[in-house]
MARNUBA-159533 format. One record per residue (C-alpha): x, y, z. Coordinates in steps of 0.1 Angstrom, whole numbers, m for minus. Layout:
u:v:w
X:Y:Z
...
END
This chain:
u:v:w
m344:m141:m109
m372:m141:m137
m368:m177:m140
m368:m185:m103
m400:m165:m99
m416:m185:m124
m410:m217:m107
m420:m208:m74
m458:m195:m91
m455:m230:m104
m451:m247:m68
m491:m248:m62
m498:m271:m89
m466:m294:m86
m472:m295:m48
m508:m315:m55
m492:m338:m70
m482:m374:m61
m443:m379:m63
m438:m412:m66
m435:m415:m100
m404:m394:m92
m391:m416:m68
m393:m444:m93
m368:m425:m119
m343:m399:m113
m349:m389:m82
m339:m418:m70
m311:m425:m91
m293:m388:m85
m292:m396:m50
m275:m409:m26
m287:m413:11
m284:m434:50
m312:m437:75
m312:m414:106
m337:m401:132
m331:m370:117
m324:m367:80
m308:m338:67
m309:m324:28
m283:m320:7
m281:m303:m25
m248:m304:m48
m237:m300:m86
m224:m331:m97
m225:m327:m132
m226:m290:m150
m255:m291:m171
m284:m307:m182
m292:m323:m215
m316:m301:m237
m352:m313:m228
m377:m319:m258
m402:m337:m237
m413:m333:m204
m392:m366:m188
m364:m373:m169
m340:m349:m167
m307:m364:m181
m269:m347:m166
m235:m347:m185
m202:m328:m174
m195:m348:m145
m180:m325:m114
m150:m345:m93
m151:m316:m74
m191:m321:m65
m180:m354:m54
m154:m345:m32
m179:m317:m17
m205:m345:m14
m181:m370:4
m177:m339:29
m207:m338:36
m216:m377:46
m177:m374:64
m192:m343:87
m220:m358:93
m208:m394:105
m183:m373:126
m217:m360:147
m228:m393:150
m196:m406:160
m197:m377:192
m214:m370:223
m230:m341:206
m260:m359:195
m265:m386:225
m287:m413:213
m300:m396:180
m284:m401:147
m286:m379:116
m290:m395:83
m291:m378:52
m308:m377:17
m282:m359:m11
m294:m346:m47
m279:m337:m75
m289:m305:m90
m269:m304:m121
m261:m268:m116
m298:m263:m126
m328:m247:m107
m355:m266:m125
m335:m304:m112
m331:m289:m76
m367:m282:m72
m376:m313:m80
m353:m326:m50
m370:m300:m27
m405:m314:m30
m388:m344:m18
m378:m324:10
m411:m305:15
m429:m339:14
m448:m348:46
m426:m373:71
m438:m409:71
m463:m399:48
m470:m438:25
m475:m414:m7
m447:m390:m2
m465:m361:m15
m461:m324:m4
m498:m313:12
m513:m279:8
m528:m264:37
m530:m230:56
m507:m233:86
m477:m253:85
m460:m243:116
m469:m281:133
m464:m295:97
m432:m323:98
m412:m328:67
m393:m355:52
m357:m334:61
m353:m309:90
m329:m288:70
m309:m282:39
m271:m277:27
m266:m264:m3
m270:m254:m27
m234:m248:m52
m247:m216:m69
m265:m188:m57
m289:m197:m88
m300:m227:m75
m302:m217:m44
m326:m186:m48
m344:m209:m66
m342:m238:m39
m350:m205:m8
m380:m197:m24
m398:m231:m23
m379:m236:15
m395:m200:28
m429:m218:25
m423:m242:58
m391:m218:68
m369:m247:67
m336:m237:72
m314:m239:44
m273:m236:46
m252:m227:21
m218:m233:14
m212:m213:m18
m236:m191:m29
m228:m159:m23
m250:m134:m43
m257:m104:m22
m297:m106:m27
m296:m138:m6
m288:m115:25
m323:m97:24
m342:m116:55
m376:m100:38
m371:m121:8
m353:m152:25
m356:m157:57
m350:m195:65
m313:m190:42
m281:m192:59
m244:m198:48
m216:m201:64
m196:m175:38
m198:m140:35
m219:m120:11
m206:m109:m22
m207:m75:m11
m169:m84:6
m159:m106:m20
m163:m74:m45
m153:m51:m18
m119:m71:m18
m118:m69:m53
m119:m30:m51
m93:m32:m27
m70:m50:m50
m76:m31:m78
m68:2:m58
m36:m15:m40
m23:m13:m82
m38:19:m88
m55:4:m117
m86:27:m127
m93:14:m165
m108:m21:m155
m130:m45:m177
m159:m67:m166
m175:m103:m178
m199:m122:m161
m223:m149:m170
m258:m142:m174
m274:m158:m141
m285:m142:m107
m249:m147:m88
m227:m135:m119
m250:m105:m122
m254:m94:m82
m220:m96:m84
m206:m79:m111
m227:m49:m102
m220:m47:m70
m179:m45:m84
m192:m19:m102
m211:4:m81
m182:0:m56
m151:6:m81
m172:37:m95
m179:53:m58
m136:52:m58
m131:66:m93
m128:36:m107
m139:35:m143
m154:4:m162
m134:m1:m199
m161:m27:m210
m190:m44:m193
m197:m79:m213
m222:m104:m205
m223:m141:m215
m255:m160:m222
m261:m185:m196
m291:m206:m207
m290:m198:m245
m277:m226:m272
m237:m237:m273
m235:m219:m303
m246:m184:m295
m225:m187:m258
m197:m198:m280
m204:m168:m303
m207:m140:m276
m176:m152:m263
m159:m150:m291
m166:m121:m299
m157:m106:m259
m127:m124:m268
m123:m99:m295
m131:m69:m273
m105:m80:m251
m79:m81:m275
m80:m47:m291
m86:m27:m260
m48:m26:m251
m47:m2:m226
m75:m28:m202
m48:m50:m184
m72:m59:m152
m102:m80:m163
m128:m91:m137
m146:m119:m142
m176:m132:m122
m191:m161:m139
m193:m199:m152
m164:m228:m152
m172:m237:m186
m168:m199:m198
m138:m191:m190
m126:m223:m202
m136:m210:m236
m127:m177:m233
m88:m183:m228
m91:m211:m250
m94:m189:m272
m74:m157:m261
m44:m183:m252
m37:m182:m289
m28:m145:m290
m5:m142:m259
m19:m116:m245
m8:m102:m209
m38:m98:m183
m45:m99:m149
m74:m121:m144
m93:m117:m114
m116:m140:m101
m143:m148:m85
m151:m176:m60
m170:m194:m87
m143:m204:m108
m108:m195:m88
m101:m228:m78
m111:m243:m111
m92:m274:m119
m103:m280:m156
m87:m240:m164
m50:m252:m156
m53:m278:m182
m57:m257:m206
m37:m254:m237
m12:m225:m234
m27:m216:m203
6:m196:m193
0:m171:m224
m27:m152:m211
m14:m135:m182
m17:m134:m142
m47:m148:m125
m57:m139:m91
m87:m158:m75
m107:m154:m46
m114:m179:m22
m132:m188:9
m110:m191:45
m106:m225:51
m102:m244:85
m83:m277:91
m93:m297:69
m66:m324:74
m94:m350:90
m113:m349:60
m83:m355:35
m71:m384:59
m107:m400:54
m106:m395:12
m76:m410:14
m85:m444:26
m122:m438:7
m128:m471:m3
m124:m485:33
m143:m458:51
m172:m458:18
m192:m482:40
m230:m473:25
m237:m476:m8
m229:m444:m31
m246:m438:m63
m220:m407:m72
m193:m424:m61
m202:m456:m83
m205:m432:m110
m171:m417:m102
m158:m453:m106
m173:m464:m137
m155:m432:m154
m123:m440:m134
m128:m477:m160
m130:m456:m189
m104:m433:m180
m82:m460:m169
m54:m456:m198
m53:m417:m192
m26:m397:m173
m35:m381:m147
m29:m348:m160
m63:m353:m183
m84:m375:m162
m103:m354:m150
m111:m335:m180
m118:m375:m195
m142:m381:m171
m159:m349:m179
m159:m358:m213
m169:m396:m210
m202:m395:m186
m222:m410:m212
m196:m438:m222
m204:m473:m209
m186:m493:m233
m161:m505:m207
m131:m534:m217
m125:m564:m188
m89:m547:m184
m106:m513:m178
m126:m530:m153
m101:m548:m136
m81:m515:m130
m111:m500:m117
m113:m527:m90
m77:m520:m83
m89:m480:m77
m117:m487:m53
m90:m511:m29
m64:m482:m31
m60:m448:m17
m69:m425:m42
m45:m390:m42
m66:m382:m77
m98:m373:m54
m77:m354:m32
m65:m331:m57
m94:m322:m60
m104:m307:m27
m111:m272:m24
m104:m265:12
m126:m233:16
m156:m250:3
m150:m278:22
m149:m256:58
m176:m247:47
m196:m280:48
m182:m287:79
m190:m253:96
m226:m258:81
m230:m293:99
m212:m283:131
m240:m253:135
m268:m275:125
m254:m302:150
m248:m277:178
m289:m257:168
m301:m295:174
m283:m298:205
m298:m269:219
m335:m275:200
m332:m311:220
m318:m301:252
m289:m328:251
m269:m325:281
m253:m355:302
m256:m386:274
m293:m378:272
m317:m359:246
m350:m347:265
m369:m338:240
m387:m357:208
m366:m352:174
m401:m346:162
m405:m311:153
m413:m282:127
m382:m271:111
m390:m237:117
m380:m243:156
m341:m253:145
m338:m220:122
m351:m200:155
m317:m220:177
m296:m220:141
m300:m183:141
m286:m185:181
m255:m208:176
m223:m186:182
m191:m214:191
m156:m217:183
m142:m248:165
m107:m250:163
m106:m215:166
m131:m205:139
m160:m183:150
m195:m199:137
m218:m176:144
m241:m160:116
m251:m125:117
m284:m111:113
m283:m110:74
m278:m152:80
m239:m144:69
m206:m157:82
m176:m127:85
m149:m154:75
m130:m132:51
m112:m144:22
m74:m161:10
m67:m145:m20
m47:m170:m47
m27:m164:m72
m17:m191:m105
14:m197:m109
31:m221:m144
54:m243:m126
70:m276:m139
47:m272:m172
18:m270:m149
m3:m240:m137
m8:m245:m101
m35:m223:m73
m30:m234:m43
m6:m206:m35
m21:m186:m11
m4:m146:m16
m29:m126:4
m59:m122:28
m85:m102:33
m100:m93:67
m139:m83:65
m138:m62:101
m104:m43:95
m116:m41:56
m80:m44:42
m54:m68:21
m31:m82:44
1:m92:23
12:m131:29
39:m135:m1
59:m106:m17
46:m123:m52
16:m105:m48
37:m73:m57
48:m84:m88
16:m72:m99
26:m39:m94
47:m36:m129
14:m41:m146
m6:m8:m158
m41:m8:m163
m52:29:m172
m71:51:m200
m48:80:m195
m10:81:m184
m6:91:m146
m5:126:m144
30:133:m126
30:157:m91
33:196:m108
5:186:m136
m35:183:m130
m57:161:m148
m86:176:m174
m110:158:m183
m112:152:m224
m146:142:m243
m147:106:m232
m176:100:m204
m152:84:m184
m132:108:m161
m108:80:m159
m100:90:m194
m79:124:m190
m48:144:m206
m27:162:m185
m17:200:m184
14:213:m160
3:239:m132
6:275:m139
33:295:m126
31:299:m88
12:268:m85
20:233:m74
4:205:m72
21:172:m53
6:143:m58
m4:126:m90
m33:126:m109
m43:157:m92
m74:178:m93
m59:211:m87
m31:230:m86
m24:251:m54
m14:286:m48
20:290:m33
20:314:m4
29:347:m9
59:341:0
68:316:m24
74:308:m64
72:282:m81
79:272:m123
53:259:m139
48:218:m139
62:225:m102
56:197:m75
64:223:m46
71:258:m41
99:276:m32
109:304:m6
118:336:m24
148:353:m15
147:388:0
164:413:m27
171:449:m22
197:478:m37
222:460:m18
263:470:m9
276:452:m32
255:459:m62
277:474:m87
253:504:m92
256:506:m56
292:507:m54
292:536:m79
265:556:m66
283:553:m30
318:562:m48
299:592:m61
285:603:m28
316:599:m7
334:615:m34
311:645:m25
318:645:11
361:646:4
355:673:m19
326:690:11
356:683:39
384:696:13
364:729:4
355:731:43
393:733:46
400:757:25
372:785:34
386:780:68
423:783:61
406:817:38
381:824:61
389:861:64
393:863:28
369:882:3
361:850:m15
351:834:14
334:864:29
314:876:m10
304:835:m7
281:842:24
310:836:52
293:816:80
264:806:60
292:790:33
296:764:63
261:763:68
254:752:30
287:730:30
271:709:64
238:707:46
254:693:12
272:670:32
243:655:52
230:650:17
254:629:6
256:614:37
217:604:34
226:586:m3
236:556:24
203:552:39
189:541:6
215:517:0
215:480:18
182:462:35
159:488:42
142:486:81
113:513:95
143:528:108
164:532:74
127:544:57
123:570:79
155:585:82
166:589:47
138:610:35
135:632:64
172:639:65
176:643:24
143:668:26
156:689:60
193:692:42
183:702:9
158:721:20
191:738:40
212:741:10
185:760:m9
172:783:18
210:794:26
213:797:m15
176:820:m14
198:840:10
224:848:m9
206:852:m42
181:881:m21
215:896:m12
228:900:m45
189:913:m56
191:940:m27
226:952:m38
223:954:m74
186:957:m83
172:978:m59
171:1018:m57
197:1027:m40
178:1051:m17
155:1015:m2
186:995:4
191:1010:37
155:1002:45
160:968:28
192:965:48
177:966:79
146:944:73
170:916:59
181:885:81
200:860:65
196:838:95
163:839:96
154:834:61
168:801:62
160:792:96
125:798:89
126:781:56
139:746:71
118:750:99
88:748:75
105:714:60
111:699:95
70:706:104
65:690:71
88:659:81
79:656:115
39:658:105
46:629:75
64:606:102
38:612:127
5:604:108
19:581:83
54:582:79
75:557:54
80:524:63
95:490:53
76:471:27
79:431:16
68:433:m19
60:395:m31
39:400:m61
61:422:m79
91:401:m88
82:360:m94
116:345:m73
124:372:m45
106:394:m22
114:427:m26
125:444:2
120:484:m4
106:520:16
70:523:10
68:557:16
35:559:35
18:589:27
23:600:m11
9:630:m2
28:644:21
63:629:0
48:650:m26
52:683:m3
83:677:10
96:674:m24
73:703:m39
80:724:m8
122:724:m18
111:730:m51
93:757:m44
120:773:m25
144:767:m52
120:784:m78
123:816:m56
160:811:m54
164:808:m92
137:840:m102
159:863:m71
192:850:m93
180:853:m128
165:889:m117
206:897:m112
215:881:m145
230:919:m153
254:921:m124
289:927:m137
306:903:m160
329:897:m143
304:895:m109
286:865:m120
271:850:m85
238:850:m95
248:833:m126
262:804:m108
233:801:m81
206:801:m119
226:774:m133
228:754:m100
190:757:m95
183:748:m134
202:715:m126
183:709:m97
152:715:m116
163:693:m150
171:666:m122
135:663:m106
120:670:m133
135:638:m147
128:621:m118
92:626:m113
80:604:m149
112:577:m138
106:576:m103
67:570:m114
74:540:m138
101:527:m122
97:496:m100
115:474:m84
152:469:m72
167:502:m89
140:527:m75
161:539:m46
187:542:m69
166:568:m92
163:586:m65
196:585:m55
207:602:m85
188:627:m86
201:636:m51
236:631:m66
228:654:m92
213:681:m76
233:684:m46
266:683:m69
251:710:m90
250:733:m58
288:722:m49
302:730:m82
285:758:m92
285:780:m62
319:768:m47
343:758:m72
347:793:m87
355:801:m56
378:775:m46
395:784:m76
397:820:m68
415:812:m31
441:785:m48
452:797:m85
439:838:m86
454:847:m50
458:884:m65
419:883:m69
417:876:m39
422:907:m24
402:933:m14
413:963:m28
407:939:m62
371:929:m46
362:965:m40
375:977:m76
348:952:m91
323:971:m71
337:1003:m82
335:1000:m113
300:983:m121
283:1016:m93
303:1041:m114
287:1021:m148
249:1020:m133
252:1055:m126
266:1071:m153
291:1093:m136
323:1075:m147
332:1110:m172
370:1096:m180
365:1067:m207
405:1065:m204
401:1061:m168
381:1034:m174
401:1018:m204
431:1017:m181
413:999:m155
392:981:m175
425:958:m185
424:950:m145
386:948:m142
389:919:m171
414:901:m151
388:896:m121
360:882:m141
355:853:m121
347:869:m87
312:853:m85
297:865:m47
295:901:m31
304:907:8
272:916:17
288:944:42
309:958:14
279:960:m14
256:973:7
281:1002:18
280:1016:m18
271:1050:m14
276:1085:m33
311:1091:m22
322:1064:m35
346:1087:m61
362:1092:m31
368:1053:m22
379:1053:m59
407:1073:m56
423:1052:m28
425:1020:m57
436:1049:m82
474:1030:m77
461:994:m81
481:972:m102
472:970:m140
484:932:m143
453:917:m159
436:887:m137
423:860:m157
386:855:m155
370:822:m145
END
């Protein structure tokens, strides 16, 4: 850019000067050119470089280009195939071509030939004001190759707006209309090209990707627009190496020896992109095609198609190279016409005469290396009479060597330029009906005003340029191939469509590709994230599995992702999982024996149900409360009965129930066992001259009906206001939900459960207050100990039920309703039961009332024959195990009961056992 600045300050002072001095040297000799009514300007790169100037003279060109030729030949075939139309009636085109050496400073000096006044006798360029009447020598330009020359070339054009088409040079900066207004081409900017690139390099998921480019305006505008885009998509740059463009052989060679290097030890960079010069990258895998290294090359449109890289020794070692190119057209016309060149050569051609002096020195050299020896030998003139006679026998042949060489996007290209200028002229002249009306004399501003207006379709190609002066062609992209010792290009794998912005697959050897890996890090697999490490690249990453309960499913992820609540997941998971409902189910074996336990309870409730009834009008039976023992049996059995509502999945209906109908049946069992233990208080430990009084203010019935009625207001308020319920619990356990009772209101669970144990601490203080009944009257004894097992059992339960959690909490529960309602059973009905089936002879009531006898006559200290008592006391010992009073009977004790003694004064002495 620097440099092309410079030389357009410098236009001023070249313009005032006379060029014919020009036209007498090189000018004229790096030319070729045929008359016309209107001439148009070519510019092309027939030779690569320039010879090192010492001296400001002619500027002397080696390297010589076959490809430049072939280009050139396009451009006199497009243009004789106007002339030869009826697009053009009665005007012909001629045409004035240059050689720019792929050098800015040589091109300009073949645009002042351009700029230089028409018919003018000393062909110099005139300043003035105002140019917009001024007439040129040419009425437009093609070219040039590179965008170098041609920024250089636009800047000198802008000055008479002369339009200018390219057929190459793509650099992005040539697309800004403020800058260069009269430029054209008929390719896209290399804002697509890299776009593509991007593409391509995504398609692989390749994110560690290095960069080279040559040091001039296209290599640069390219390469950063490659990198701007590849960043925006998280791609990261490995290495971003430049190569000297203008600098010596030796330092090029030196930089690129030591990118060489670079490329080398960075193992883990397997995609290289390379905008940048032929001559390069010919000595860049000169050298790297001694290490075999594996690569994919991709390349730019610069050097894609370059001929001299396939003859490279060991080629083949350095890896996969896939080019860019421009769409091409048919082209078959053209390849007809090099063909039979010779023939249809019919004005004289300096390039081509070059071409065939080289052919003479060449003429012992396979075709293989000819055109790397014609590259080699543009100096050479030394030329032997049999070299010469083959060359002869070249120019009378057709010539397959030159058509090699074509390039068929380029050479579209030429064509589409001259077709649009051809068809801008058409319009500019108002051709119509064999006839031109208007004068070819005109300013070439006026054909860039009808160039910028041409929009036609030839052969179903759309030329039309947008308003950035662009075509929207799209691109073939090529891929190399080694075949038959040869590497080969022409085989087109892929396309890539500006408008639809995609890679449209042609050949499945395209996917090849995809074995290749070009990362920092390793792909982080789906159930891992990436974190980022030290380097500045975020391309550059180690990877850590997701937590537990987290997922992540794709790779090279971010994040990791909560599982819903209802799901689990491991950790490195790439999904989650649906938990599984859990609960204290059937067959759980703690189940199975806390349910054997409870129905165990309910036979022994229906056997001892049985058995009271069969003995119903016996003293056991009628000392154990009578009625009321059915009562208590009915409430003990709807206690174990509720031991099935906390087994199994739990619903609102299950919640509910089993509480309510534990709390109301306990709460049963207790009241009816207060009863009874207030019974025994009122017969025993009372003064006998209240108990009538006492007598007539007790009420079993209501005692425990108001007692439970309490408990069912306490129930029926909890279920009411907030009431237990089913609860999915899915933070508690990792792989199920577990299903349980929340039990609403803690509150009022607490008083249900503090209300029963409140009764029961009445209960127990009325029995332990009758801890001195008889020995062998133990009741009381038997409702304390059933009451201090209730109490050890919630008492237990209360710290376990509190740090318990999970699938066994119903069960802790559970047992303590086992335990406590089995301490009522045994203690208050077994003695009993055992009484009615293996003591019958206790079971009497002369035996009952002898018991009662005997502990009234010891309270009251009136029993005045000690052998009386020892000889009853043998049958008092006997009937130990009588453990409740007939509430009738003790509370009929009176002071004549002497006289009820004497009617047991015949009582058997056999002893009865105590229990």
């Amino acid at each position: 850019m620097l440099r092309s600045m410079v030389l357009y300050n410098m236009f001023l002072m070249l313009s005032s000067l006379s060029i014919n001095s020009l036209l007498a040297c090189d000018i004229l000799d790096d030319n070729t050119r045929a008359p016309g009514d209107i001439i148009i300007g070519g510019l092309f790169s027939l030779h690569e470089k320039i010879i090192s100037l010492k001296k400001p003279e002619s500027l002397k060109c080696a390297g010589y280009d076959v490809r430049g030729l072939v280009k050139t030949i396009a451009l006199i075939h497009s243009i004789e195939m106007i002339n030869n139309s009826t697009l053009l009636p009665g005007i012909k085109l001629g045409y004035e071509i240059y050689d720019t050496c792929t050098d800015p400073t040589k091109a300009l000096k073949a645009t002042l030939r351009f700029l230089s006044k028409s018919n003018s006798t000393d062909n110099c360029v005139k300043v003035q004001c105002n140019y917009t009447d001024y007439e040129p020598t040419v009425k437009a330009v093609i070219g040039a190759t590179t965008s170098e020359v041609s920024i250089a070339v636009a800047r000198l054009l802008n000055i008479q707006l002369m339009p200018q088409i390219s057929y190459s040079a793509s650099a992005k900066i040539l697309s800004d209309k403020a800058r260069f207004p009269a430029f054209l081409r008929t390719i896209p900017s290399d804002g697509y090209q890299t776009k593509a690139m991007v593409k391509l390099v995504q398609k692989f998921q390749w994110n560690w990707v290095g960069t080279i480019a040559s040091d001039d305006e296209y290599s640069r505008s390219g390469i950063d627009n490659f990198i701007t885009q590849a960043e925006s998509l998280g791609i990261c740059i490995a290495f971003q190496e430049v190569i000297p463009f203008y600098s010596s052989i030796q330092i090029t060679n030196s930089r690129i020896k030591e990118i060489a290097n670079i490329i080398i030890n960075r193992t883990r960079v397997n995609a290289i992109v390379i905008f940048g010069k032929g001559s390069h990258v010919i000595e860049l895998f000169r050298i790297l095609g001694t290490h075999n290294i594996s690569k994919v090359w991709i390349a730019s449109d610069s050097w894609s198609t370059n001929s001299h890289i396939t003859h490279l020794e060991n080629i083949q070692n350095i890896g996969d190279i896939v080019g860019f190119t421009f769409k091409s057209g048919n082209i078959s016309k053209f390849q007809n016409y090099l063909k039979k060149l010779p023939v249809n050569a019919k004005n004289f051609n300096t390039f081509l005469a070059e071409y065939y002096r080289l052919r003479m020195l060449c003429a012992n050299v396979q075709n293989d290396e000819l055109e790397m020896c014609i590259s080699n030998n543009t100096h050479h003139v030394e030329v032997d009479k049999q070299a010469a006679n083959k060359a002869m026998e070249i120019q009378h042949q057709e010539d397959d060597f030159l058509v090699n060489n074509i390039e068929p996007g380029v050479i579209s290209n030429i064509q589409w330029s001259v077709t649009a200028l051809a068809h801008a002229l058409r319009n500019l002249l108002k051709c119509n009906e064999g006839i031109c009306w208007k004068s070819f004399d005109f300013a070439p501003w006026k054909l860039l005003e009808e160039l910028k207006k041409v929009n036609l379709t030839d052969e179903g190609t759309r030329i039309q340029f947008d308003p950035s002066g662009d075509f929207m062609s799209g691109y073939d992209i090529v891929i190399w191939k080694f075949i038959r010792g040869k590497m080969e290009f022409n085989h087109i794998v892929a396309e890539y469509n500006i408008k639809e912005d995609n890679i449209r697959v042609k050949d499945s050897r395209l996917n090849n590709l995809e074995v290749i890996t070009s990362n920092c890090s390793n792909q982080c697999q789906p159930g891992q994230i990436k974190l980022s490490s030290e380097s500045q690249h975020t391309c550059c990453y180690s990877c850590a599995n997701c937590s537990s309960n987290t997922y992540s499913e794709t790779s090279d992820a971010l994040q990791c992702y909560p599982c819903l609540a209802d799901e689990w997941a491991p950790s490195g998971s790439a999904s989650c999982h649906k938990k599984r409902n859990v609960f204290l189910d059937w067959g759980n074996g703690f189940s199975i024996v806390l349910l054997t336990l409870s129905a165990s309870g309910i036979v022994l409730i229906i056997v001892i149900a049985v058995i009271f009834t069969k003995n119903v009008n016996t003293p056991a039976v009628k000392s154990n409360g009578g009625t009321m023992s059915f009562i208590m049996l009915t409430s003990l059995l709807l206690s174990f009965l509720s031991v099935g509502f906390f087994i199994g999945k739990p619903n609102d209906t299950t919640c509910r129930s089993r509480q309510c109908l534990f709390g109301i049946s306990f709460t049963l069992a207790v009241s009816c066992a207060l009863a009874k233990s207030l019974k025994i208080l009122l017969a025993f430990n009372f003064n006998p001259a209240n108990q009538n009084q006492l007598k007539n203010l007790y009420n079993s019935g209501l005692i425990t009906g108001f007692c439970t009625g309490l408990q069912v207001v306490i129930c029926t308020m909890w279920l009411v206001f907030n009431g237990p319920r089913v609860n999915k619990d899915v933070s508690r356990l990792q792989k199920e939900i577990l299903v349980e009772c929340s039990e609403g209101s803690y509150v009022a669970y607490a008083v249900m459960l503090g209300y029963i144990a409140f009764l029961a601490l009445i209960c127990f203080t009325f029995a332990f207050k009758g801890r001195k009944l008889p020995e062998n009257y133990n009741e009381a004894k038997f409702i304390t100990f059933s009451m201090l097992i209730y109490f050890i059992s919630w008492i237990t339960f209360v710290p376990v039920y509190v740090t318990t959690h999970g699938l066994y909490l119903p069960a802790v529960e559970v047992v303590a309703i086992l335990s406590s309602t089995y301490g009522i059973l045994c203690c208050q009905f077994f003695p009993k039961c055992y009484i009615i089936l293996f003591k019958k002879e206790c079971n009497t009531t002369t035996s009952f009332l002898k018991n009662l006898f005997d502990y009234s006559l010891k309270s009251t200290n009136i029993v005045t024959n000690s052998q009386f008592s020892r000889n009853h006391s043998v049958h008092a010992r006997s009937c130990k195990s009588i453990k409740n009073n007939n509430s009738h009977n003790t509370l009929s004790i009176t002071s004549d009961s002497s006289v009820q003694s004497n009617r047991i004064t015949g009582v058997s002495r056999k002893r009865c056992s105590s229990w």
